[in-house]
C-alpha angles and dihedrals in degrees: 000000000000091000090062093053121094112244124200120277096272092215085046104051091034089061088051100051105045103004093164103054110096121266107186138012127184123163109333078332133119146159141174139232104267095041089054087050089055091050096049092046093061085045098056087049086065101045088052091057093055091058094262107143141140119321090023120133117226130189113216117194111184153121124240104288144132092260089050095053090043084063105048082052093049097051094057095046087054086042101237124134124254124231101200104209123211105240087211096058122094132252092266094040090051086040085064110050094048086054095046085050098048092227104164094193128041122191119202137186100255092249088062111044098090087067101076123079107223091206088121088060098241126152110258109199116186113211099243085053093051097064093044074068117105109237127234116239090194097058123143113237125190105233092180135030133224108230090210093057124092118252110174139005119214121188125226117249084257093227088160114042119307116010105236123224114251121213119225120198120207088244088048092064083043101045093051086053091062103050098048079052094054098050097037108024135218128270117200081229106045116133122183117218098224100213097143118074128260100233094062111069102247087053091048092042086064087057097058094042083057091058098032098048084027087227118145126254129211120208133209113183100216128019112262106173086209092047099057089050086062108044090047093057096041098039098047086234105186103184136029144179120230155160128218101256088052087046093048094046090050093052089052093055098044082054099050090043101038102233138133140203122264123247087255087077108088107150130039099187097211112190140148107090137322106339114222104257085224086063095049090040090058097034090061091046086057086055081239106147113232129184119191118219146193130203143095146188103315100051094051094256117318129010093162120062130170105230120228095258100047088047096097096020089052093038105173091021122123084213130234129310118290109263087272096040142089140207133201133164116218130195119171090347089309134119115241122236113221118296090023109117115218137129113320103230112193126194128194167099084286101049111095121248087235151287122317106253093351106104083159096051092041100043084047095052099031123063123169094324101321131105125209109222108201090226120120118223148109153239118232123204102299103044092267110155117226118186114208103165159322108279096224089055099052107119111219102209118186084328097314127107115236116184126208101217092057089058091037084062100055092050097052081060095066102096100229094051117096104171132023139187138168141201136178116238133193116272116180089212091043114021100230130015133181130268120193109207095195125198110198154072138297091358124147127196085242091053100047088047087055098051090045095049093048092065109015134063115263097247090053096052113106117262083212153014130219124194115207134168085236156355128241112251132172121232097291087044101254114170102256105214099167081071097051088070083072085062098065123114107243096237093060090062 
């Protein structure tokens, strides 16, 4: 089979064919191909003088930024495995993962370094300090990889007890490329605006887009609404990579400012869970193209995309499966015929082989190739994916499923909100009811109820509504609804 096959160092091959198109920018700065590869090569020396080769396990604790993509480069060209770090956790979070990992180095941006307790006794290496380092000239560089070995772990954001560490192959992250390829196409002039973070899959997976297609990125270190208008329209970005929130954020501003997105944008990647259709709907009156997507963690960024002549007649559908991959909906170990919600189950080159160190949690996601998601959705007559919820966060009500994303939606409609979430909590009479937790202005708890009533059933509709400054997200601004529950008032549980 292909997957068992060695391919060429991306960095590497990339460098060789077309050694003079630009690579990175960040800021006034660029840089091409084959000056990144030099750079990375000196990097991988140094790594290799520390003791860093192939099988070793590595942290990495950074923002987006030219040194961290360096690393993630130079790793691969020594052969160790990345642990991509969430710049948001705390030092023992971040002291945990290292040790459940088993990474005996971390490197960290320099801002950033204080913040790991060394009591694992791994090597914590600032940025500035790395290239202080003597190079090896010796030093043994993969010039191929394998596509079965591992080449990062991940964690999961860890909503329901400990995250678990996600392995990545070197064909899983491939894999994922090409069929993002396949469904929406290359352009010798593509470039991808970088506003997630690296560290979290949908940010990595731009990176090795960038090597694979050989098609420029440019980075921003941290999401501005008004920052990335404006670098799409003066950079000529033609593809980027989103959540709803950011999207949502980005409208707002074009239609403050009155601006609008040049003809070079043709795809708004819009991923991280079931987007509002108020937010689609305005989004296509705006002429902004938005594909929907599906994917996570554990199939190396999206495996779901919605293709360019289903993305007005599927309005609110994540798509079909990428060319490799598969799609089936399970209830009660059967499979679901169109229109049935059940569990969305998902099988491909992309899908890990499992978490590090968790056999339990792998052999219970994980059945005969394919994973079980946890997500709730279905397919309607023609194959079309449609994400309804997480399945930890359906609300059962008096025996009917309400799901949060569907009255968050509702509510996102209502011109003077501007956030939503929503939680189950307990009810003696029904089991479970809804909560609304509503970020905006000039709004009442009548007003909200009517507007929810108009257009919801009446056993979906919020108890009650909270109004808060803000709502917890994680780093690629997920909304985080495990946390709302904090918000509760004492006397609702």
């Amino acid at each position: 089979m292909f997957e068992t096959q060695v391919v060429p160092n991306w960095l590497m091959q990339r460098a060789y064919l077309t050694p003079n198109r630009v690579a990175i920018k960040v800021g006034d700065r660029e840089i091409t191909f084959e000056e990144l590869h030099n750079q990375v090569l000196q990097t991988a020396r140094r790594l290799y003088s520390l003791g860093i080769h192939k099988g070793t396990k590595v942290g990495l604790l950074s923002n987006n930024s030219m040194e961290m993509i360096e690393l993630i480069h130079a790793i691969k060209y020594v052969g160790g495995i990345t642990v991509l770090l969430n710049t948001r956790l705390t030092s023992q979070e971040i002291s945990w993962q290292l040790e459940d990992s088993g990474a005996t180095y971390l490197f960290a941006e320099s801002s950033l370094s204080t913040k790991v307790d060394n009591g694992n006794n791994i090597q914590i290496i600032s940025f500035d300090a790395l290239y202080d380092i003597e190079p090896c000239t010796e030093a043994e560089i993969q010039q191929e990889f394998s596509l079965l070995e591992y080449d990062t772990i991940m964690y999961t954001s860890g909503t329901t007890g400990r995250p678990k560490g996600v392995l990545h192959t070197y064909g899983n992250h491939y894999w994922s490329a090409i069929g993002s390829a396949l469904n929406l196409g290359i352009h010798q002039n593509d470039s991808w605006l970088a506003c997630v973070p690296f560290f979290h899959v949908s940010g990595l997976s731009i990176l090795m887009r960038s090597v694979i297609y050989g098609m420029k990125v440019v980075i921003l270190e941290q999401f501005s609404p008004s920052i990335v208008n404006r670098m799409i329209i003066k950079e000529n970005i033609s593809m980027i990579s989103v959540v709803s929130t950011m999207l949502f954020q980005m409208v707002e501003h074009l239609e403050h400012e009155n601006l609008h997105y040049a003809d070079s944008l043709r795809c708004v990647l819009l991923g991280g869970g079931p987007a509002p259709k108020s937010l689609l709907e305005k989004s296509k009156s705006l002429n902004i193209p938005v594909f929907q997507t599906y994917g996570m963690t554990e199939t190396a960024s999206q495996l779901v995309t919605l293709s360019p002549e289903y993305s007005l007649s599927k309005l609110g559908s994540a798509g079909k499966p990428l060319f490799h991959s598969q799609v089936r909906i399970i209830n009660e170990g059967k499979e679901q015929p169109p229109f049935q919600p059940g569990e969305i189950v998902v099988k491909g080159p992309t899908v890990t082989s499992g978490y590090y160190n968790r056999m339990e949690a792998t052999k219970e996601s994980i059945k005969e190739g394919w994973l079980y998601t946890g997500d709730i959705g279905y397919l309607d007559e023609e194959g079309f994916l449609f994400v309804l919820d997480r399945r930890k966060d359906l609300i059962i009500s008096g025996g009917e499923n309400i799901y949060p994303a569907e009255i968050e939606g509702v509510l996102l409609s209502h011109t003077n909100v501007k956030e939503a979430g929503v939680i189950g909590i307990e009810d003696e009479k029904w089991g479970q009811v809804p909560v609304a937790f509503v970020v905006g202005d000039q709004l009442t708890y009548e007003e909200l109820e009517k507007y929810c009533l108009d257009q919801l059933a009446k056993y979906k509709v919020p108890r009650s509504f909270y109004f808060v400054q803000e709502l917890p997200r994680n780093a690629t601004n997920k909304l985080q609804r495990h946390k709302l529950l904090e918000l509760v008032p004492i006397h609702e549980n």
